[in-house]
PyMOL Python script that loads the backbone (N, CA, C, O; Angstrom):
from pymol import cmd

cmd.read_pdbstr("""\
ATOM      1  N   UNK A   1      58.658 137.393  -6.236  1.00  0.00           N
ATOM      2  CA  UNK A   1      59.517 136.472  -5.516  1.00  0.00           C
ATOM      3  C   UNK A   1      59.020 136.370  -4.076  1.00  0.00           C
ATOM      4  O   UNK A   1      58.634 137.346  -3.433  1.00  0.00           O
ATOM      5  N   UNK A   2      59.053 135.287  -3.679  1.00  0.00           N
ATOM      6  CA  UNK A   2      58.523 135.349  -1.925  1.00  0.00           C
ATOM      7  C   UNK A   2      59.649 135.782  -1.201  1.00  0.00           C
ATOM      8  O   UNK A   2      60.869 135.701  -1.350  1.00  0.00           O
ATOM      9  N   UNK A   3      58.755 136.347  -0.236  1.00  0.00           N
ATOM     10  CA  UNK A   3      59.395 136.474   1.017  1.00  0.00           C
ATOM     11  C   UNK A   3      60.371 135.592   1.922  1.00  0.00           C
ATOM     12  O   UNK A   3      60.199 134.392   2.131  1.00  0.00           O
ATOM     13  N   UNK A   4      61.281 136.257   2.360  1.00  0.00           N
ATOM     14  CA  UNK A   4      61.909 134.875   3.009  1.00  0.00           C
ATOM     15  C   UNK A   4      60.821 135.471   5.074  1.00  0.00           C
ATOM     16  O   UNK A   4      60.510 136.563   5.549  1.00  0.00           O
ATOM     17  N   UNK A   5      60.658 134.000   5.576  1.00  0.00           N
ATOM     18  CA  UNK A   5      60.613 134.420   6.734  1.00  0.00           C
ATOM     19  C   UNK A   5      61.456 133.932   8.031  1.00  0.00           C
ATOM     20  O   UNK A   5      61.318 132.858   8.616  1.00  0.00           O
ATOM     21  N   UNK A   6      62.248 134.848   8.301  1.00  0.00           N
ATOM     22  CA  UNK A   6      63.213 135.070   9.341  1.00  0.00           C
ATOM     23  C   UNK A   6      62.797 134.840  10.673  1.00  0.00           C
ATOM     24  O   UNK A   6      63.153 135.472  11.668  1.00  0.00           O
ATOM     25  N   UNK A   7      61.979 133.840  10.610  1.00  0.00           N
ATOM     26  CA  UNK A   7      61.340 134.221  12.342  1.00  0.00           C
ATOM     27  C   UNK A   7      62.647 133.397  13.032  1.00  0.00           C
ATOM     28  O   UNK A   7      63.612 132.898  12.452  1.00  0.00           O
ATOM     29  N   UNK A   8      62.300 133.435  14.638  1.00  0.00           N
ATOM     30  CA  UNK A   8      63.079 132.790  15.908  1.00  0.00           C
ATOM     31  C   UNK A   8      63.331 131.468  15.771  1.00  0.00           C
ATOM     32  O   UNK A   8      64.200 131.016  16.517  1.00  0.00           O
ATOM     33  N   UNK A   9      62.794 130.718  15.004  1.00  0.00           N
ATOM     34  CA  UNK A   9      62.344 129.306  14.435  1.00  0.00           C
ATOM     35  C   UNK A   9      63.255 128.819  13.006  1.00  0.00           C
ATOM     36  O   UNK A   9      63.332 127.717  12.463  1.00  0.00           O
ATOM     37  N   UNK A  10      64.006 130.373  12.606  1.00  0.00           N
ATOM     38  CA  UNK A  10      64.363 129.524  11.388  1.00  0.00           C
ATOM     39  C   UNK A  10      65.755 129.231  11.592  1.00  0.00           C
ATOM     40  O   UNK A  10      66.293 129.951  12.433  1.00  0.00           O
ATOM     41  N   UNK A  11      66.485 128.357  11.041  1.00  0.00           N
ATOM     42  CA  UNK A  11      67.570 128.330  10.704  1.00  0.00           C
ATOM     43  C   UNK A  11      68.918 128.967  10.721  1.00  0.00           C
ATOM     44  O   UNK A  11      69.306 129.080   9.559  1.00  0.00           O
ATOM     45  N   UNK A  12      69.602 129.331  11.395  1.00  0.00           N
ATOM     46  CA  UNK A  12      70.912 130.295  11.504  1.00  0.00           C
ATOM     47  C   UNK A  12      71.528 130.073  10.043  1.00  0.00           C
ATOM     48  O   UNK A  12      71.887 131.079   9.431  1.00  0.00           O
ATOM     49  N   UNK A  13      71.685 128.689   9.391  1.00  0.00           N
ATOM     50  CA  UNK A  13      72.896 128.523   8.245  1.00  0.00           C
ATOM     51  C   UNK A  13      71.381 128.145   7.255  1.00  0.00           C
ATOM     52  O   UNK A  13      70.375 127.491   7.531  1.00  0.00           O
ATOM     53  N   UNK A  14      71.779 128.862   6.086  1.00  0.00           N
ATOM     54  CA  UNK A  14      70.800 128.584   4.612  1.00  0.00           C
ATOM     55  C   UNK A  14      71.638 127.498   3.735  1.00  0.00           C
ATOM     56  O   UNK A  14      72.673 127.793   3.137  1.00  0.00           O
ATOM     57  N   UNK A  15      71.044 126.180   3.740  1.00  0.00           N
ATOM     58  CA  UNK A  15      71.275 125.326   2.584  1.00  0.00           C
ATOM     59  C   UNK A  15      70.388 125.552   1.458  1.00  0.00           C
ATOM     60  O   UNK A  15      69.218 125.746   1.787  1.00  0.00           O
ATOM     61  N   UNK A  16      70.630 125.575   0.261  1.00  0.00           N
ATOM     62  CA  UNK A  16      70.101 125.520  -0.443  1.00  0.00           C
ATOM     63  C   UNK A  16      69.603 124.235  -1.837  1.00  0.00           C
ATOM     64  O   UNK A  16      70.475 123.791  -2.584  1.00  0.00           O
ATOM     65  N   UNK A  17      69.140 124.100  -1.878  1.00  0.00           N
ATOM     66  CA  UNK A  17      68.847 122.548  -2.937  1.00  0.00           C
ATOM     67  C   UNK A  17      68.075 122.912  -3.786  1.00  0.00           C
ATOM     68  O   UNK A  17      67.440 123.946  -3.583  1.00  0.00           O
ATOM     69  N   UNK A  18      67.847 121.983  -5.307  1.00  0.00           N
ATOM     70  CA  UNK A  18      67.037 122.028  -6.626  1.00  0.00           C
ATOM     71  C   UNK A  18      65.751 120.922  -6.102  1.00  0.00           C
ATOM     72  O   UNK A  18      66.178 119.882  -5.602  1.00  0.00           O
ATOM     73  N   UNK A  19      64.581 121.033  -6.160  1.00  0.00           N
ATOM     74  CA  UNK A  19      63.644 120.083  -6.617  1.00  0.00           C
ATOM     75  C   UNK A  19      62.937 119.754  -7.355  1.00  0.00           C
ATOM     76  O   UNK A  19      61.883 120.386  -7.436  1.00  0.00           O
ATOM     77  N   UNK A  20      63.167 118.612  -8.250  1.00  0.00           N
ATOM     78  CA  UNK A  20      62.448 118.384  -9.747  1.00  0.00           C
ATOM     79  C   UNK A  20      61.125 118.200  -8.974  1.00  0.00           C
ATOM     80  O   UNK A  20      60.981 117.605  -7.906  1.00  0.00           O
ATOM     81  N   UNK A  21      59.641 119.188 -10.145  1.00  0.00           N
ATOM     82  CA  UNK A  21      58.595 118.299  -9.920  1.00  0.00           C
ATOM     83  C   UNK A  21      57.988 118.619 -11.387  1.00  0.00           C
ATOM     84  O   UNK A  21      57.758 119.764 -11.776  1.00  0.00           O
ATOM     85  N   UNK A  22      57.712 117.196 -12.308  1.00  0.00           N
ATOM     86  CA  UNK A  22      57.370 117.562 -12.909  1.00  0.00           C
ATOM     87  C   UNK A  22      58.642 117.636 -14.134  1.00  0.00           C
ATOM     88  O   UNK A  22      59.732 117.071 -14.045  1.00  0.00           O
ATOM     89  N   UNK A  23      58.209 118.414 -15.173  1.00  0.00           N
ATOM     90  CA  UNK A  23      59.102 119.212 -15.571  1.00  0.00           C
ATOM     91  C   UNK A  23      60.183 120.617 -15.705  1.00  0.00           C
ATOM     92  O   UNK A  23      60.916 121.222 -16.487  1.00  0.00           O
ATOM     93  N   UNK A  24      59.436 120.594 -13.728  1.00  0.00           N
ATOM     94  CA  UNK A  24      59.844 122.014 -13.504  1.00  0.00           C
ATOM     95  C   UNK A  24      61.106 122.182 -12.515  1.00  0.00           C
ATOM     96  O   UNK A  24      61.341 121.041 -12.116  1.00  0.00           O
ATOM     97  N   UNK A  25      61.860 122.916 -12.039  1.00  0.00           N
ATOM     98  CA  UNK A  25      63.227 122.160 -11.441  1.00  0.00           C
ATOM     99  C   UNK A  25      62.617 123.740 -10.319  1.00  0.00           C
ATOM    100  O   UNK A  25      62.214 124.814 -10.766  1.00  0.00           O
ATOM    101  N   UNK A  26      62.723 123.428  -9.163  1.00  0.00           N
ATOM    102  CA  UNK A  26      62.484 124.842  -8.102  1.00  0.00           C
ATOM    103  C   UNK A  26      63.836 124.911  -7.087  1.00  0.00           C
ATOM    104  O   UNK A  26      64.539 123.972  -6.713  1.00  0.00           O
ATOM    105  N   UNK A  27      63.927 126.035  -6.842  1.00  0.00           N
ATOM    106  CA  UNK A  27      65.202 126.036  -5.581  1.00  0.00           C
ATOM    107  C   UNK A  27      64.487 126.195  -4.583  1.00  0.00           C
ATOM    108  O   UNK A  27      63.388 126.747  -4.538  1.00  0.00           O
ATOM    109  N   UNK A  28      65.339 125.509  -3.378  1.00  0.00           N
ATOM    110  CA  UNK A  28      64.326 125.360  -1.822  1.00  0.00           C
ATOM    111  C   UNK A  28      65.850 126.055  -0.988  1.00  0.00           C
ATOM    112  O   UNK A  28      67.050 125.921  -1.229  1.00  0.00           O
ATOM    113  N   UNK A  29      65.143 126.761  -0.020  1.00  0.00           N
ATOM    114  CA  UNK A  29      66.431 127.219   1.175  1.00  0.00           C
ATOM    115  C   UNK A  29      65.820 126.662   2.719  1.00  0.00           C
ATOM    116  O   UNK A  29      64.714 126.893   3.208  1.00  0.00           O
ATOM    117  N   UNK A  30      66.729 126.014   3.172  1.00  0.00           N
ATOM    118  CA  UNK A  30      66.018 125.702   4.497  1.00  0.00           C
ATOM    119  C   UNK A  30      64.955 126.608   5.639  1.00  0.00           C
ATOM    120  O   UNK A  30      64.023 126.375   6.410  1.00  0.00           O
ATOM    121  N   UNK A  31      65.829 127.826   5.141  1.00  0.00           N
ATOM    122  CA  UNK A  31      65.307 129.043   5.701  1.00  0.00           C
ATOM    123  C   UNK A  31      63.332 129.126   5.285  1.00  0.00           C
ATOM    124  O   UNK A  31      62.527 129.728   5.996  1.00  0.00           O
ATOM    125  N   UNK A  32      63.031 128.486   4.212  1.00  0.00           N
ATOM    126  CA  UNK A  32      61.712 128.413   3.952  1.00  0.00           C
ATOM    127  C   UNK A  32      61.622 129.121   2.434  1.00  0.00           C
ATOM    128  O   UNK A  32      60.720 128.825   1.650  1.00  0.00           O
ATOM    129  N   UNK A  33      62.324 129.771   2.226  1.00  0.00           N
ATOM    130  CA  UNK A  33      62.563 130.261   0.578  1.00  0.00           C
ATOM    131  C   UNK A  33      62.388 129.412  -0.065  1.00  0.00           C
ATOM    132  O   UNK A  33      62.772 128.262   0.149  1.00  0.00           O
ATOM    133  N   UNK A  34      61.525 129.956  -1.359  1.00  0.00           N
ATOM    134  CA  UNK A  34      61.632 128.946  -2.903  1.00  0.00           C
ATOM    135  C   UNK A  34      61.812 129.830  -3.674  1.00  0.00           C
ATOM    136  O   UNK A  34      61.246 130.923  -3.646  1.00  0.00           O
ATOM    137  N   UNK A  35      62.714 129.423  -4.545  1.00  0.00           N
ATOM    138  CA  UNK A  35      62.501 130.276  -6.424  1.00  0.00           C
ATOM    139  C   UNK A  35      61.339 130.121  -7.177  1.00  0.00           C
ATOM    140  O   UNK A  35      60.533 129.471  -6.512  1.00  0.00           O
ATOM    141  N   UNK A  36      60.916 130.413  -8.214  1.00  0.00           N
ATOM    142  CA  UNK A  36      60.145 130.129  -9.156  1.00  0.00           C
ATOM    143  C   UNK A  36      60.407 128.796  -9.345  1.00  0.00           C
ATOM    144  O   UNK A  36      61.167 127.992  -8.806  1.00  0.00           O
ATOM    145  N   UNK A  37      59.529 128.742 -10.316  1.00  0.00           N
ATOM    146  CA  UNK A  37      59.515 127.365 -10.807  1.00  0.00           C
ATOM    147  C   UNK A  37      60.217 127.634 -12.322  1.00  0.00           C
ATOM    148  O   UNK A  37      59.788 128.417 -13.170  1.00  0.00           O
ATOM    149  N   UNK A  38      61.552 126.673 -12.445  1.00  0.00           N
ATOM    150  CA  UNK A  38      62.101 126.950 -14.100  1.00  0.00           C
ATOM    151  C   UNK A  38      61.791 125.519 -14.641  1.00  0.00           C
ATOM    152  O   UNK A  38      61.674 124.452 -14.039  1.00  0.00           O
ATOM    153  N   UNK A  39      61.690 125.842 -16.017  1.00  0.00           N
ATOM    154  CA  UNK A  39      62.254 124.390 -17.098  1.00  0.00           C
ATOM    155  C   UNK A  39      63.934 124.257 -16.883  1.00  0.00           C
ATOM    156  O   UNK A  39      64.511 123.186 -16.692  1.00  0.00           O
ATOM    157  N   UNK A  40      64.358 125.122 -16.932  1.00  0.00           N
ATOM    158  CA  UNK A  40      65.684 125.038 -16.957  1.00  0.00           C
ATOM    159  C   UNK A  40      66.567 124.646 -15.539  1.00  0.00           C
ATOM    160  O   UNK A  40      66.946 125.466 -14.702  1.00  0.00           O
ATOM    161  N   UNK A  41      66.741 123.483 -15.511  1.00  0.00           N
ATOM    162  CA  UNK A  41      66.825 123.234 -14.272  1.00  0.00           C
ATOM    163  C   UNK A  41      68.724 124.247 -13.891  1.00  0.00           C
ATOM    164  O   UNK A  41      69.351 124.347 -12.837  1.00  0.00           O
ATOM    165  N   UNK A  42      68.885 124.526 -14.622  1.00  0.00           N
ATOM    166  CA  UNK A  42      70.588 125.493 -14.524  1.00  0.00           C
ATOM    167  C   UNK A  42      70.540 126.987 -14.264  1.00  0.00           C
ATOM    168  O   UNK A  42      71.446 127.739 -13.903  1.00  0.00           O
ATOM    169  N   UNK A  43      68.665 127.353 -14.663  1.00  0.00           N
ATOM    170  CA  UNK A  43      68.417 128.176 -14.071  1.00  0.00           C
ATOM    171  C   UNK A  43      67.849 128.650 -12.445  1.00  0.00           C
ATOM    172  O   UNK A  43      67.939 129.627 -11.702  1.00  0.00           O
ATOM    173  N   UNK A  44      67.302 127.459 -12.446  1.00  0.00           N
ATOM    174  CA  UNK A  44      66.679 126.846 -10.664  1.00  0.00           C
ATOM    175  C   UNK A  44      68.045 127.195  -9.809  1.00  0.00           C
ATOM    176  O   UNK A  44      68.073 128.095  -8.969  1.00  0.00           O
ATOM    177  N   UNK A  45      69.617 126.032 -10.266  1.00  0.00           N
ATOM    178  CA  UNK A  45      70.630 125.971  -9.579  1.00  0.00           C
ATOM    179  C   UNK A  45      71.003 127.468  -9.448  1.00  0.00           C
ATOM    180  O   UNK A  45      71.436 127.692  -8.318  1.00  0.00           O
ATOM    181  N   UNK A  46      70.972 128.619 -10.281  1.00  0.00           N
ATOM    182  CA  UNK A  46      71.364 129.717 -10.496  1.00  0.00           C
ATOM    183  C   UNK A  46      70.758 130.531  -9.318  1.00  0.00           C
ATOM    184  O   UNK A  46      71.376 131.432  -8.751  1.00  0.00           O
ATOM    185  N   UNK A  47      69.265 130.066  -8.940  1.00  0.00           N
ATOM    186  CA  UNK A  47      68.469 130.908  -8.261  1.00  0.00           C
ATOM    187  C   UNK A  47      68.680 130.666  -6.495  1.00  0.00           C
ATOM    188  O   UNK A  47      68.576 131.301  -5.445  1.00  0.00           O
ATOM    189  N   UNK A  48      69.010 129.423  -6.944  1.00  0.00           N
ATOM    190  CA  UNK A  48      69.592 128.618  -5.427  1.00  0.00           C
ATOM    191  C   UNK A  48      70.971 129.146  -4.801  1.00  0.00           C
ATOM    192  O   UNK A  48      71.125 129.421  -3.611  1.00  0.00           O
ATOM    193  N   UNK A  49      71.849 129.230  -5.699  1.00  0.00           N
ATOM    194  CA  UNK A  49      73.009 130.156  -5.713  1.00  0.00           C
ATOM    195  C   UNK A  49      73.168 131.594  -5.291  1.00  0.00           C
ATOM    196  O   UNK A  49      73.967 131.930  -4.417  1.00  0.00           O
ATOM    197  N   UNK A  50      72.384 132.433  -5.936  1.00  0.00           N
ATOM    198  CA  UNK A  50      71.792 133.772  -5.619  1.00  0.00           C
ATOM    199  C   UNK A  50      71.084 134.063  -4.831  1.00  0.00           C
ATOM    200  O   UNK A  50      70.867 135.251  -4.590  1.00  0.00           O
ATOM    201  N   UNK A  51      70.440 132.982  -4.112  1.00  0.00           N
ATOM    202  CA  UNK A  51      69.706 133.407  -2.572  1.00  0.00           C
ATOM    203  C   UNK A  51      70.558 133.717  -1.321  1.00  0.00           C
ATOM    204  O   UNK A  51      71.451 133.026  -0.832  1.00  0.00           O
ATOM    205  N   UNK A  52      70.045 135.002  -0.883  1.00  0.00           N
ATOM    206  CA  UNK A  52      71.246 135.362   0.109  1.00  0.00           C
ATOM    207  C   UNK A  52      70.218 135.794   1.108  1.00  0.00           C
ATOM    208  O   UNK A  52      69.088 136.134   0.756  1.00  0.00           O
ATOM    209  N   UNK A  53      70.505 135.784   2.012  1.00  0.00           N
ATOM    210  CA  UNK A  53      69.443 135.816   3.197  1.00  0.00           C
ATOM    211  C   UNK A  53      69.634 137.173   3.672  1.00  0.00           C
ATOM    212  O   UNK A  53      70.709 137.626   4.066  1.00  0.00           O
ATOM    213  N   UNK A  54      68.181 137.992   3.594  1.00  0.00           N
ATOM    214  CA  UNK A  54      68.419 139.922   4.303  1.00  0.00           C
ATOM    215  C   UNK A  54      68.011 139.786   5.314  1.00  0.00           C
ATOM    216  O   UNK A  54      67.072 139.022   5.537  1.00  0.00           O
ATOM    217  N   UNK A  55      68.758 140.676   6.463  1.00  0.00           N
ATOM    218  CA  UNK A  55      68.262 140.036   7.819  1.00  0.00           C
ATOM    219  C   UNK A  55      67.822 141.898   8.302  1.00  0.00           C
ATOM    220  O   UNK A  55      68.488 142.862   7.924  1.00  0.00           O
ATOM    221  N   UNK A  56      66.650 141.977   9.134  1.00  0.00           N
ATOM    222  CA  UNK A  56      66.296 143.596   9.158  1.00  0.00           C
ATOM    223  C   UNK A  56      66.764 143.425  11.087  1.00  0.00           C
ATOM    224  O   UNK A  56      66.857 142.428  11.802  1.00  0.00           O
ATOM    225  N   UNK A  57      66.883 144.313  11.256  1.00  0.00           N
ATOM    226  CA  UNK A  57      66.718 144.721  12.669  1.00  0.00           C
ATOM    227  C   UNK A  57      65.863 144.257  13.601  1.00  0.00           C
ATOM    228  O   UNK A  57      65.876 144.727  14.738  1.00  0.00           O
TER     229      UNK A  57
END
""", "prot")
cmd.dss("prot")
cmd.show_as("cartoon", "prot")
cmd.util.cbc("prot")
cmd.orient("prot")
């Protein structure tokens, strides 16, 4: 799974969205996060859902 990156530059609030490409449905977070790539696009929404942003020190 990638990394999310937290720099000074990103985003305070995480939206999250599905993008079809293909036959493949991906979750995007403004923050710069993506999910995998699913067929199942209910699994994409799932992954988009479950992204929670870890913030370190």
């Amino acid at each position: 799974m990638p990394q999310q990156d937290l720099s000074a530059g990103a985003p305070a609030t995480h939206t999250t969205t599905t993008v079809e490409r293909g036959s493949f449905a991906v979750a995007r977070c403004t923050c710069g996060w993506s999910g995998p790539a699913r067929r199942s696009r209910d699994r994409a929404r799932t992954d988009a859902r479950s992204h929670v942003p870890t913030r370190t020190p």
